[in-house]
C-alpha positions in Angstrom: -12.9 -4.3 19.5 -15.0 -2.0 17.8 -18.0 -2.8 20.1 -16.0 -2.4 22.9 -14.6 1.6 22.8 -11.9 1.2 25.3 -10.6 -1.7 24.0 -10.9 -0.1 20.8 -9.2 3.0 21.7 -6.3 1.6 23.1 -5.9 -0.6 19.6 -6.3 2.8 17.7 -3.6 4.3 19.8 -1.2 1.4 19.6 -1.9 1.3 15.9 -0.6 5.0 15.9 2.6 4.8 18.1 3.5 2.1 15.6 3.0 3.7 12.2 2.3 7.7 13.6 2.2 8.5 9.4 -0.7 6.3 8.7 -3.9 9.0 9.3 -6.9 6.0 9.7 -5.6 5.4 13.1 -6.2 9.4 14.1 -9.0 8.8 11.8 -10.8 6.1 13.9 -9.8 8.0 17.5 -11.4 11.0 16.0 -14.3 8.7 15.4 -14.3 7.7 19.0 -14.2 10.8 20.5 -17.0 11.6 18.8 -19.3 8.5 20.0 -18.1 9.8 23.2 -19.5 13.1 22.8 -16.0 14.8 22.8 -15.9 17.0 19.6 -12.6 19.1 20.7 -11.0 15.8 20.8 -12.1 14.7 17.6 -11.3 17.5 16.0 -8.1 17.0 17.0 -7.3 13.9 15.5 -9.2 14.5 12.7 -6.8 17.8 11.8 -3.7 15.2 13.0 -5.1 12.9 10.3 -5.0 15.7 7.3 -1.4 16.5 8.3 -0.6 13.3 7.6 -2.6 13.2 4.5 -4.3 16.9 3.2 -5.6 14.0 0.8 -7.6 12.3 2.7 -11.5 13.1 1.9 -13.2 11.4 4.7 -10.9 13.2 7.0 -12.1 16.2 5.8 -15.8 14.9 5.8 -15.6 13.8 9.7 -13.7 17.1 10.4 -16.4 19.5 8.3 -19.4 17.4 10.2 -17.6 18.2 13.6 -16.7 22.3 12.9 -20.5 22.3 11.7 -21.2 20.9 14.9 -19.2 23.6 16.8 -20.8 26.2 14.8 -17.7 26.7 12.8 -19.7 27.2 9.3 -17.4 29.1 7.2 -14.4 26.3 7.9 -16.7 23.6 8.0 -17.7 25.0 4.4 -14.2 24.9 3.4 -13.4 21.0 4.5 -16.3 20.0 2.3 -15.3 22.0 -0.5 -12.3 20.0 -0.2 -14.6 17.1 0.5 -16.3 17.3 -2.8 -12.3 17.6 -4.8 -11.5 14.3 -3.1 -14.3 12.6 -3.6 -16.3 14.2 -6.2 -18.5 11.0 -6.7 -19.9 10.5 -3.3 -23.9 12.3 -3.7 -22.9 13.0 0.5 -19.8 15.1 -0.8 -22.3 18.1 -2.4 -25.1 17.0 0.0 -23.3 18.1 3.0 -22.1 21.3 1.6 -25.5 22.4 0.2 -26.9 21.8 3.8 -24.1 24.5 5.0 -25.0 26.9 2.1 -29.1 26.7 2.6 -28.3 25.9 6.7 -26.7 29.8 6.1 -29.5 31.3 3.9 -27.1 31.1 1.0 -29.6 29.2 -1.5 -27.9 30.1 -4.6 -24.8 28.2 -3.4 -27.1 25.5 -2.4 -28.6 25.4 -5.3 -25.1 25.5 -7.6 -23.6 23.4 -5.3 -26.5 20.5 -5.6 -26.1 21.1 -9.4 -22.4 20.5 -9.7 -22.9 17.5 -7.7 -26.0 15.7 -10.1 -23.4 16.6 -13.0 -20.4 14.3 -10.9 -22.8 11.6 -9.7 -24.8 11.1 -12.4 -28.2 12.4 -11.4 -28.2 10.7 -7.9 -31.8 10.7 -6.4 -30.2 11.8 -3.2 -29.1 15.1 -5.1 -32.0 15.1 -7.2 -34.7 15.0 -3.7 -32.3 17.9 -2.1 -32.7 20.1 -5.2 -36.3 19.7 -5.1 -36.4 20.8 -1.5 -34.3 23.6 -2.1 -36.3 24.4 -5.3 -39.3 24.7 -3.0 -38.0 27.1 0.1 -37.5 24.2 2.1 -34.3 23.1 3.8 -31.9 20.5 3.8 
């Protein structure tokens, strides 16, 4: 189904008129939107999918990605600050949010941020390469 994104979309929304408390089906429709190049619309299920469940990290990952996207900084910011309290152990977590901070000049946030996240992951090289950059001038 997946290869095929009608056929995948109308699962999805089936899935979601059957159990309309379960926030992976607005989840994957938000997802689909997006490979359609419809942001708005995956925005929207992505915010119908943290209703269901304020909870649910990658729901604010794939809803941060999408307000960055629509130039929304300071609330895409926010959903991966909340990103990084759900999932504190995924390097991508403090990666995405110290692009935001250096994306917006703010390098001492970038640079906190990237620290607080090699202290939860354990040194992760991904942090550890994104530090280095940042320690350098150069971007994220």
């Amino acid at each position: 189904a997946l290869g095929r994104p009608d056929e995948a979309r109308r699962w999805f929304e089936a899935a979601v008129e059957r159990d309309g408390l379960n926030p992976m089906g607005h989840f994957n429709l938000g997802t689909l939107a997006l490979r359609n190049d419809d942001a708005k619309g995956a925005l929207a299920h992505f915010e119908k999918a943290l209703q269901i469940d304020d909870r649910f990290g990658q729901g604010y990952r794939a809803r941060g990605r999408v307000r960055a996207f629509l130039g929304e900084t300071v609330e895409a910011q926010r959903d991966f600050e909340a990103y990084t309290r759900y999932s504190p152990k995924d390097p991508n977590s403090w990666l995405e949010l110290a692009r935001l901070h250096s994306k917006a000049s703010e390098f001492r946030k970038a640079l906190m941020t990237l620290r607080e996240g090699l202290a939860q992951t354990r040194g992760h090289p991904l942090l550890r390469q994104a530090m280095t950059a940042v320690q350098a001038g150069q971007p994220l």
